[in-house]
BAPA-653686 format. One record per residue (C-alpha): x negated, y, z negated. Coordinates in pm, whole numbers. Each point is the difference from the previous one (the first is absolute). Layout:
<recs>
        X        Y        Z
        X        Y        Z
...
</recs>
This chain:
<recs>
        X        Y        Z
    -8775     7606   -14327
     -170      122      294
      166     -238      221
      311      114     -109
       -7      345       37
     -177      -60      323
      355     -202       85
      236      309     -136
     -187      223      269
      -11     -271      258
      438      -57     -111
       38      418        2
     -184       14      330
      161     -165      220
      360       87     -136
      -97      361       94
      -65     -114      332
      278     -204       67
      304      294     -115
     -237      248      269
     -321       71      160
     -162      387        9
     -278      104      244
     -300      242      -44
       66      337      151
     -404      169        0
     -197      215      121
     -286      330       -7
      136      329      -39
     -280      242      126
      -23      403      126
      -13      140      322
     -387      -93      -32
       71     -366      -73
     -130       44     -404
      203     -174     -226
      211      153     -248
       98     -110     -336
      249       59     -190
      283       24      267
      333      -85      -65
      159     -304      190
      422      -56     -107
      243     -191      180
      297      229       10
      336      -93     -191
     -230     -182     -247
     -158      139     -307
     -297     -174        2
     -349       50      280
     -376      -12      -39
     -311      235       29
     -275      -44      186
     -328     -149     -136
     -296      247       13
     -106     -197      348
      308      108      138
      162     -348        6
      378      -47     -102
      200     -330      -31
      373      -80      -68
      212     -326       -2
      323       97      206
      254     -307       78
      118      -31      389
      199      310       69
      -24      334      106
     -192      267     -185
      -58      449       36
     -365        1     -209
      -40      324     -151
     -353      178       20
     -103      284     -170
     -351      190     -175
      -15      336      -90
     -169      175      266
      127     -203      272
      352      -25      171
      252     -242     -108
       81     -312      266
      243     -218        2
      -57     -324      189
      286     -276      113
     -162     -327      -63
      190     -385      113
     -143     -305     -226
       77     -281      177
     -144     -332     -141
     -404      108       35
     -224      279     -197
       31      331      149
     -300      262       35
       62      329       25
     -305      291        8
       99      332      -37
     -137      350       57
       80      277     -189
       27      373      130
     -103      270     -215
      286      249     -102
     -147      371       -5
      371      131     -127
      -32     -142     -316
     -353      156     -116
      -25      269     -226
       19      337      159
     -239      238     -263
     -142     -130     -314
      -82      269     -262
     -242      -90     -322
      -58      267     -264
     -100       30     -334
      140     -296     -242
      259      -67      200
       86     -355      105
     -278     -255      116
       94       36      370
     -312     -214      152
      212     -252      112
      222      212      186
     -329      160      170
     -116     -351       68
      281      -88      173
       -3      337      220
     -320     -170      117
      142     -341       70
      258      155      233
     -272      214      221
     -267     -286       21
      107     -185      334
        5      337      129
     -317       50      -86
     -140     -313       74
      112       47      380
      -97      324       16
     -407     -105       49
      169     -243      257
     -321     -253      115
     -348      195      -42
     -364       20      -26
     -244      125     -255
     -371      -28     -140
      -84     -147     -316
     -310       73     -200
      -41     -303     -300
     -236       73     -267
      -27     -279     -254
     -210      -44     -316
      -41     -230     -260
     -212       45     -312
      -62     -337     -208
       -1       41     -328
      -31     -354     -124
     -273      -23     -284
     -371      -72      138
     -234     -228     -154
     -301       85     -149
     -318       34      224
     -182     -270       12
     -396       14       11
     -183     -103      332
     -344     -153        2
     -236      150      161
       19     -196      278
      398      111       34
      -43      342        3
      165      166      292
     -203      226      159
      246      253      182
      320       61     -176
      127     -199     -318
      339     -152      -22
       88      228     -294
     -147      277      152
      300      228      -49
      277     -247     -173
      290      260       13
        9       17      388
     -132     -336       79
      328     -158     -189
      171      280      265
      162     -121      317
      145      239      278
      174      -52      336
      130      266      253
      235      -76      275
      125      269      322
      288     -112      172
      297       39      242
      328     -110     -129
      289      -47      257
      363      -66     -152
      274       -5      109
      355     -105     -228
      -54     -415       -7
     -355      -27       78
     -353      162      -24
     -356      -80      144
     -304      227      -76
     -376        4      169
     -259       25     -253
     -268      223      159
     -266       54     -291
     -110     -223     -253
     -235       27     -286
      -99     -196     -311
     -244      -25     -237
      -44     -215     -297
      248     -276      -56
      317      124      151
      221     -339      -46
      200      113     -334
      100      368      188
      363       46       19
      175      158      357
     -302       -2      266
      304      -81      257
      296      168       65
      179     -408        5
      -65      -51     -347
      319      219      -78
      261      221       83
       41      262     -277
      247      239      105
      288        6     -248
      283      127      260
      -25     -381       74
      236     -218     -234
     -211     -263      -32
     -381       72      -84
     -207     -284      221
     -395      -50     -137
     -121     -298      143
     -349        7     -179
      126      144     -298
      273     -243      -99
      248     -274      169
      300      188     -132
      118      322      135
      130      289     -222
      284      178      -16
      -20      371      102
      149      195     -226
      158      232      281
      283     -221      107
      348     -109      -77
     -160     -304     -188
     -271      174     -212
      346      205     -144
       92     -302     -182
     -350     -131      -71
     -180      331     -138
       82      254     -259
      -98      392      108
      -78      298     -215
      -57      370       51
     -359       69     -143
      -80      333      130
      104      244      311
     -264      141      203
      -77      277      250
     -204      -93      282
      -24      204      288
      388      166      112
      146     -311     -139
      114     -106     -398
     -102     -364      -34
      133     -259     -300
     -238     -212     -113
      186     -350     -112
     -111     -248     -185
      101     -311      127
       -1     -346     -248
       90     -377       84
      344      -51     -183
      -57     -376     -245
      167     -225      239
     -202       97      248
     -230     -182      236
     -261       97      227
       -3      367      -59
     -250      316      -40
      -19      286     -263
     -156      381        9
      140      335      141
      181      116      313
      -70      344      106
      369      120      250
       -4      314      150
      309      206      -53
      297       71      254
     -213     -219      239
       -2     -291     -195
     -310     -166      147
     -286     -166     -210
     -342      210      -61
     -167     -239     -239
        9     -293     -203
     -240     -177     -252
      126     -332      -45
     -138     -310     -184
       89     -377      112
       30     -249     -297
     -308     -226      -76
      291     -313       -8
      -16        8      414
     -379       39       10
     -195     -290        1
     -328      173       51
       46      361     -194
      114       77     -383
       48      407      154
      136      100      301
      119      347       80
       32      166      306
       19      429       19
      168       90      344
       -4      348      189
      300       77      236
      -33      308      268
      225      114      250
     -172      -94      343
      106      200      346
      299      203     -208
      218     -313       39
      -69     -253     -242
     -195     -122     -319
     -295     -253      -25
     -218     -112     -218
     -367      178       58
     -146     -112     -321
      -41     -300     -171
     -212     -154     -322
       32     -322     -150
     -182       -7     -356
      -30     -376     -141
     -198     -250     -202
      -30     -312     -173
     -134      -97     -336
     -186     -293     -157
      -99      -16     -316
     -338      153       88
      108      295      184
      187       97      347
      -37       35      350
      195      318      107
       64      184      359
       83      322      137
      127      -41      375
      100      375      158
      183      -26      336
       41      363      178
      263        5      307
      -10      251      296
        6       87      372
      351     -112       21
      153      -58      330
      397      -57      -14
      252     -162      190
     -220     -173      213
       32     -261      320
     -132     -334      -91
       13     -261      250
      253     -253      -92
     -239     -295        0
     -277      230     -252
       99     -104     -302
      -45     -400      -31
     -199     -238     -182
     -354      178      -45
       74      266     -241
     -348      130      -39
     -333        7      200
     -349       82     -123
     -277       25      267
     -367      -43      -11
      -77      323       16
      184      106     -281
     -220     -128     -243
     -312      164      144
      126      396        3
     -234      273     -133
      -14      225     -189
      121      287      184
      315     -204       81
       62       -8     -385
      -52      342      -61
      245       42      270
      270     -185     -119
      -16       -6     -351
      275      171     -133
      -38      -65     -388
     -301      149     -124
     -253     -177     -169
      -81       16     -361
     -375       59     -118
        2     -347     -176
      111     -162      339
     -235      233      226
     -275     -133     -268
       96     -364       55
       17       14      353
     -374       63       36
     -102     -176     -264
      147     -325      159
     -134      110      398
     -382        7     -184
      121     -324     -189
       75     -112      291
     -306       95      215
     -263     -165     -271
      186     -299      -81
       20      -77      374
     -440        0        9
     -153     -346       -5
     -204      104     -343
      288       97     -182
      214     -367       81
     -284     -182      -60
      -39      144     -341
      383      -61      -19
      -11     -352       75
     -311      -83     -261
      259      135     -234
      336     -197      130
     -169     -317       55
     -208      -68     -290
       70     -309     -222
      177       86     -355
      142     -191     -264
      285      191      -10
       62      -27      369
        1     -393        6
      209      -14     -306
      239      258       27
       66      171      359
     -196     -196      213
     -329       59      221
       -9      229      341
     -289       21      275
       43      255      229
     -149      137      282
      113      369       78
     -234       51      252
      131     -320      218
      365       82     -185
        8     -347     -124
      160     -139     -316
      -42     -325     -190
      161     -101     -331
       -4     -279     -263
      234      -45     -293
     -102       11     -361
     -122     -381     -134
      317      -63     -232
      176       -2      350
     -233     -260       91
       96     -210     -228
      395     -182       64
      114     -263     -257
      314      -82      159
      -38     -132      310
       88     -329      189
     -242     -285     -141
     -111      233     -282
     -234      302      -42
     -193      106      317
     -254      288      -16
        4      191      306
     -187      303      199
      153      264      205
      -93      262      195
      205      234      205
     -138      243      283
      133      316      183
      -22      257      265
      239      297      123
     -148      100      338
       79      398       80
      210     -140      260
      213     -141     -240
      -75     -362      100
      -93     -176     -332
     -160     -396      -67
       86     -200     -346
     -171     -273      -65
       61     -214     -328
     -193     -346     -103
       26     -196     -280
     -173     -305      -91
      152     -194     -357
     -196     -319     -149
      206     -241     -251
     -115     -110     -284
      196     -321      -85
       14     -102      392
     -369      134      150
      177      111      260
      -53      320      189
      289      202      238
      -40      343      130
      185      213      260
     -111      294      237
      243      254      142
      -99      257      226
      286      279      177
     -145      242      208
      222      302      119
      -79       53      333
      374      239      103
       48      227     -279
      295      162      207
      170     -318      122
      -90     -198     -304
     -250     -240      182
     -165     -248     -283
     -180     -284      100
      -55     -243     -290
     -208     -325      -61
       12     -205     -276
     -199     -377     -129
        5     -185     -315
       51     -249     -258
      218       56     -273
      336     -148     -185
      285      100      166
      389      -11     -155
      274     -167      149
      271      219     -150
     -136      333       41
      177      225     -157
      247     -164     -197
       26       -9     -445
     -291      -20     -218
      117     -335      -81
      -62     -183      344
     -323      256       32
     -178     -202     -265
      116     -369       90
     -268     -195      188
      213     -130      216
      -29      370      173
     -328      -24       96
     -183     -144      276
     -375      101      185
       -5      178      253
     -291       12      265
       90      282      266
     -108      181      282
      272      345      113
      -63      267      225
      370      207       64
       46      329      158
      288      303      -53
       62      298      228
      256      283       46
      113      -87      374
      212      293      -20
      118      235     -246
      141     -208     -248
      -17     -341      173
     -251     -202     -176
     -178     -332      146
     -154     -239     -259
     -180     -283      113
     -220     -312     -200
     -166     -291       41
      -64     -232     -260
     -214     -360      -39
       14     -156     -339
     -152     -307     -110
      172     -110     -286
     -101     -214     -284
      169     -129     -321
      -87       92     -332
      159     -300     -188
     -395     -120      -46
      -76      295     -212
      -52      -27     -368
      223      259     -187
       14      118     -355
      299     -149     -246
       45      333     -173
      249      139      251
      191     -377      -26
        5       44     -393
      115      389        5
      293      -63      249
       46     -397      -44
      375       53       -3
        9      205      299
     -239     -130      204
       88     -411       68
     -214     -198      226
     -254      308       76
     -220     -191      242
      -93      116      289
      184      -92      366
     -226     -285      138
       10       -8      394
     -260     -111      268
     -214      271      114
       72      163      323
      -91      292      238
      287      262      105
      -28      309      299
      265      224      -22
      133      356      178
      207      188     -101
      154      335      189
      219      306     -129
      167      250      165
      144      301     -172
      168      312       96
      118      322     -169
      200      218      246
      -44      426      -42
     -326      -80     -259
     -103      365     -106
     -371       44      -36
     -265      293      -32
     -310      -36      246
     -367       85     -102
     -266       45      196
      -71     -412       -4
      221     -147     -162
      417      -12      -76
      126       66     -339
      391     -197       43
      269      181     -239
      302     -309       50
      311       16      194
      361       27      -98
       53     -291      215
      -29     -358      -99
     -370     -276       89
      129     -245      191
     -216     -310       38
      -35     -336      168
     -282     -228     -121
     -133     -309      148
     -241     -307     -180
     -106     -271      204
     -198     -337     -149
     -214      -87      265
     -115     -334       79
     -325     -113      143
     -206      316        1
     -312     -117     -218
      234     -313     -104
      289      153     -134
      245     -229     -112
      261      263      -68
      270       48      294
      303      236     -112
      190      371       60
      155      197     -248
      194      344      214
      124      284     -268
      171      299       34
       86      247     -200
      107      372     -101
     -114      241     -265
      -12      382     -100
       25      240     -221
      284      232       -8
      -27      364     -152
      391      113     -194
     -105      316     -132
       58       36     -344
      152     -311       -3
     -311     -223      -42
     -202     -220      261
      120     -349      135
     -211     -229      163
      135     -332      140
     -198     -260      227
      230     -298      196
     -169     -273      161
       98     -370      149
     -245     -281       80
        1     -334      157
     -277     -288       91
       65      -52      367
     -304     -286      -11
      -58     -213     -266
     -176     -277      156
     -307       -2     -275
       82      258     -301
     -187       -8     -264
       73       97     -391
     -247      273       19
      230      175      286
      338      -59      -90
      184      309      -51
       98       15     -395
      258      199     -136
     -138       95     -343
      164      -28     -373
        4      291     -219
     -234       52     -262
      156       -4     -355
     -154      257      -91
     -140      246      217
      209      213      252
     -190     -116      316
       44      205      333
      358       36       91
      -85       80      385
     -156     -348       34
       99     -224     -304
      343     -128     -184
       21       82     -355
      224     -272     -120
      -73     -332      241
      -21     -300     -215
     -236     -163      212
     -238       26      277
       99     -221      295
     -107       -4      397
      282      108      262
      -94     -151      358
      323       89      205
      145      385       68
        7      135     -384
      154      410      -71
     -152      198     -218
       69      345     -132
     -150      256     -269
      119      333     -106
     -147      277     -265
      151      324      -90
     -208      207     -170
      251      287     -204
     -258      219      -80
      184      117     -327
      331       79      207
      202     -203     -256
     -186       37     -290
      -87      348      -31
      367       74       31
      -12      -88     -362
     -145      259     -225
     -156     -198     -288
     -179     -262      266
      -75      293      221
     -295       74     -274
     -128     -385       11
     -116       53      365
      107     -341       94
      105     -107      358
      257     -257      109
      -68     -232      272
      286     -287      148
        3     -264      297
       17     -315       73
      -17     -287      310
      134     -297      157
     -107     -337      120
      184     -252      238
     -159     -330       30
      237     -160      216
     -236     -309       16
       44      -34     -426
      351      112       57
     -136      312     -234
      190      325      -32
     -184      230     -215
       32      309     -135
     -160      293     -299
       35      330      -80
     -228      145     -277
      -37      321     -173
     -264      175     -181
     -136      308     -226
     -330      145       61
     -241      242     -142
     -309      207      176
     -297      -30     -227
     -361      144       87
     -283     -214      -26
     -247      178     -215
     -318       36      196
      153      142      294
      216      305       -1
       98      -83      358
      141     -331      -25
      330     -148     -168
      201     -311      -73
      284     -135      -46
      126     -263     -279
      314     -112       10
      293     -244     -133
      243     -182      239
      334     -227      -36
       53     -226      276
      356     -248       82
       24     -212      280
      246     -263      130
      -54     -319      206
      137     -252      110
     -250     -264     -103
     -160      102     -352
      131      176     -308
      -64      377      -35
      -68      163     -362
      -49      352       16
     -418       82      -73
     -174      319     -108
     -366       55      116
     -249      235       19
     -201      162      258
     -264      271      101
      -41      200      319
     -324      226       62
       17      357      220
     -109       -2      327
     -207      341       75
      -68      -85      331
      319      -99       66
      258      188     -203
      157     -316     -167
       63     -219     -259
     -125     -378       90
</recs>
């Protein structure tokens, strides 16, 4: 039946084609300021029949050869009409849109219970905001950052010390309300200028654990609501839709709550909510000032679906005029917090704006790829500076805080008090080696050590049966910001009495350019097919022992070109000698035929391996010793060499395997995220390749959803390539742009994701190609307010030319990245 259908389309396809073929007219229809605008109106004069632009902007049509006048028009903006040619190719076609001041409302009157007029006030606003905008032209001004966070979360009972624990200066619990407190405060100099900013942070303070505080940098967001789209890197991958342009018409509903006199002018206070089909919106209040139709205030909260860290976020913003001429924001606070089922962590960040300087002369080469700068000596200002620059007052609870953590600080820094610390941190418990593990530290000598809990010990399901094995993992953050990780393990088997064991040691000597020097050595199983199904994971025909020696080196050359370089010796050995356990055989007899492992003659293998990468215009903020990198809206491009080499301590392996390849992440607004990676790779020498280092391209796993950046959902088999292979992935990630467009889903807080890739084999004669789709859900795990997941359900269809291809459903997780600000 399939078949069949599949033949009707195949039949109605190509008769379609034959009586005439249409091309895709496109393109981005933006504002004088290049922001996108939806909702504009794209028809193809004479005919009755045109399209509106997606809320990125983006417009397509399928015209046939000919020649075309294309119709534009938005309120707000002047009409255009635009003489296109189709000849037999696609056709792009970007437009810009002029405002049209004739066609704004001239007076706008509200009284009593007379009409709801707030959209007409609204859009009085709408038609004075690139004037405003350009009114500040580029400038300067100081910002004061004041950010607190009180945690709230539920703390265990005390627990009694001997008398040997006792600390003798200041308790941990000493005063629980303000040592849960954490507090950061940040001076600045923000230069901006329409398309760009950059800001110098000249102050910097924190105490207590600042890493959960919200806005300590002006590049964590761009609040200002005059903008159409609302851009908050830190706070969520999406942008928002303001509310105060053409757009936001269609997307909110606006109400009239109350009229209010402040100062010579009558200001409407409008509440402004997300209509159902909605997207990526905000809700709260909108304070216009009469007759000059600018915005004073607005209290606006962002919804909790676009948040992967916060369950409340609301920001309250103060606009004043500056210099007579034009309105900015002076005054900012962002309230927020996340809950657990023990409690919450909440902030309060307050941002204060002045000393503006407008219309300003910024070199043409200012504004480039470092966007902020923190020096030295703005973490070690006084006092007096503070009292100089602090704008926001302080309250008595933070005033109280503030010294208690300085005297905290000053008697948990004497060698008494960390001594008495570390009698309590590293003595022995039962609950420590069963549960969370046992730490020895050394604060004087600011030296950590840590061992996991026994039942971690303890692994059943290993190669050759259960081994018991011991672990311990050491660290050390120098002030410089040059850090040392080193991680041994030693594992004994049982059914084999064998032992393996690795050490790894990476010591950051660069924190600014990324210099890591790492060493590694040990014994252990190793898989052939890394990464591919859960089915091939298990077989023993995976496996092989490993004996190696690596030592491999990274750097940032330049900004954004990246050297990696290894070298590898590996003595490796067979496994087919080792006694196994029959249970796995008799669970998955039918799956797993002739699970034996690969019997081969041992042999020793040196290897290096060398990658270059580059990211051209990658942004980054620069602290005192190290470099924080933000991305680049341009693409990685890489080239990646691997070379077997023979004779160095008797390696028998002689080969080269070159790569290239091409990957990034592109940004579309409201639109969603896509990320796509295309690489091709050949063997240029295969004069001794072994199994171990062919390059494998992976089957999907039946069940799970397995990385769609690296891996191919529906591959019925895994099978080596040795000649030039292409390979492609893609991921869009909607964000709710479809979905929430439908009321009754919009409340299920799911998230659609679609993609897909390609695989040409030439040497298999394989063509190869998937697309998949999939529904996910944010949940929270429960011991962490802070962190979230992602479950989800995906269909996948391919088509080859060498297998059959049913359609599959699977299922997947993704975990959120704090440090990174993504799912992976």
């Amino acid at each position: 039946m399939n078949r069949t259908i599949l033949l009707l389309f195949l039949i109605g396809l190509t008769s379609s084609y034959a009586v005439g073929q249409s091309y895709k007219v496109h393109g981005k229809i933006t504002n004088t300021r290049l922001e996108p605008l939806a909702f504009a109106s794209i028809q193809v004069k004479g005919w009755k029949h045109g399209v509106v632009t997606k809320e990125n902007g983006t417009y397509e049509l399928e015209l046939d050869p000919g020649k075309y006048d294309l119709v534009i028009s938005m309120i707000g903006y002047k009409s255009q009409v635009i003489t296109i040619i189709i000849q037999k190719t696609d056709y792009l076609q970007n437009i810009i849109m002029e405002p049209d001041d004739s066609k704004g409302l001239s007076e706008v009157v509200v009284k009593g219970k007379t009409r709801d007029r707030s959209e007409e006030i609204i859009r009085q606003v709408i038609r004075k905001k690139e004037a405003i905008q350009s009114a500040a032209g580029p400038y300067s001004c100081m910002v004061y950052i004041k950010a607190v966070q009180e945690d709230s979360l539920k703390l265990k009972g005390k627990k009694k010390l001997a008398k040997n624990d006792t600390l003798p200066v200041v308790s941990e619990n000493t005063n629980p309300e303000l040592d849960r407190m954490a507090m950061a405060e940040i001076v600045l100099q923000l230069d901006r200028s329409s398309q760009a900013s950059k800001e110098e942070r000249l102050g910097v303070k924190r105490r207590g654990n600042t890493e959960g505080l919200f806005f300590l940098s002006t590049t964590q967001g761009d609040f200002n609501f005059y903008n159409n789209l609302i851009k908050t890197r830190a706070l969520s991958e999406t942008p928002f839709l303001s509310p105060i342009s053409y757009s936001g018409l269609l997307a909110y509903r606006f109400r009239l709550v109350r009229t209010e006199r402040v100062g010579p002018h009558k200001s409407y206070v409008i509440s402004v909510k997300p209509r159902q089909i909605s997207n990526a919106t905000v809700e709260g209040e909108i304070t216009i000032a009469d007759s000059i139709w600018v915005i004073t205030h607005t209290r606006l909260k962002f919804p909790n679906y676009h948040l992967p860290e916060y369950d409340f976020f609301e920001v309250d913003q103060q606009y004043e005029q500056v210099a007579d001429t034009t309105w900015m924001i002076t005054r900012q606070q962002f309230t927020y917090y996340s809950k657990s089922n023990k409690g919450k962590k909440s902030g309060i960040t307050i941002a204060t704006y002045k000393d503006f300087e407008l219309h300003k002369q910024f070199d043409r080469k200012y504004f480039g790829v470092e966007i902020s700068s923190t020096a030295q000596e703005a973490y070690e200002k006084d006092s007096t500076f503070w009292e100089n620059n602090r704008t926001e007052p302080l309250t008595e609870k933070e005033v109280r805080f503030i010294h208690y953590k300085d005297s905290i600080y000053r008697a948990r820094h004497t060698k008494v008090y960390l001594d008495s610390l570390d009698r309590v941190i590293n003595k022995l418990t039962w609950k420590k080696w069963l549960w969370s593990g046992q730490e020895f530290n050394d604060h004087e000598k600011e030296r950590h050590w840590s061992l996991p809990p026994l039942p971690g010990l303890y692994q059943p399901l290993q190669f050759g049966g259960t081994r018991i094995m011991a672990m311990i993992f050491y660290s050390k953050r120098f002030p410089s910001r040059r850090g040392i990780w080193i991680d041994p393990n030693v594992s004994y088997g049982i059914r084999n009495h064998d032992i393996n064991g690795s050490l790894s040691v990476r010591y950051l000597y660069n924190p600014f350019n990324r210099g890591i020097l790492k060493v590694s050595a040990g014994r252990q199983f190793r898989l052939i097919y890394q990464g591919d199904a859960w089915i091939n994971q298990i077989k023993r025909s995976n496996v092989y022992l490993d004996n190696g020696l690596g030592i491999g080196h990274e750097i940032e050359l330049l900004n954004g070109l990246f050297l990696y370089t290894d070298l590898e010796i590996a003595f490796r050995r067979s496994v087919s000698d080792y006694a196994t356990n029959s249970l796995t055989d008799s669970l998955f007899g039918d799956v797993l035929k002739d699970n034996h492992a690969v019997d081969f003659e041992p042999y020793n293998a040196t290897y290096g391996k060398i990658r270059l990468a580059y990211t051209p215009r990658q942004r980054y903020i620069r602290e005192p010793r190290e470099k924080i990198i933000l991305g680049s809206a341009w693409p990685t491009f890489y080239a990646s060499l691997r070379k077997g080499l023979p004779g160095i301590m008797n390696s028998k392996v002689n080969f080269d395997y070159l790569e290239f390849g091409i990957e990034q992440e592109i940004k579309l607004g409201l639109a969603g995220i896509s990320n796509y990676s295309v690489r091709t790779g050949s063997f240029i020498n295969t004069k001794d390749l072994r199994l171990v280092d062919y390059k494998f391209q992976r089957r999907g796993d039946p069940l799970l959803f397995m990385n769609p950046q690296e891996a191919f959902q529906a591959l019925d088999s895994t099978f080596p390539v040795f000649r030039r292979f292409y390979q492609g992935h893609f991921l869009h990630e909607f964000n709710g742009a479809l979905i929430n467009k439908i009321p009754l889903l919009k409340k299920l807080q799911l998230r659609e994701v679609a993609g897909g890739g390609f695989l040409i084999a030439p040497e298999r004669s394989l063509q190869y190609i998937e697309t998949f789709a999939g529904i996910e859900r944010v949940f929270k795990w429960p011991f962490n307010p802070l962190s979230k997941f992602k479950l989800g359900v995906y269909v996948v269809g391919s088509a080859a030319n060498k297998f059959s291809n049913p359609v599959q459903f699977k299922i997947g997780i993704t975990s959120w990245n704090r440090t990174s600000n993504k799912w992976n």
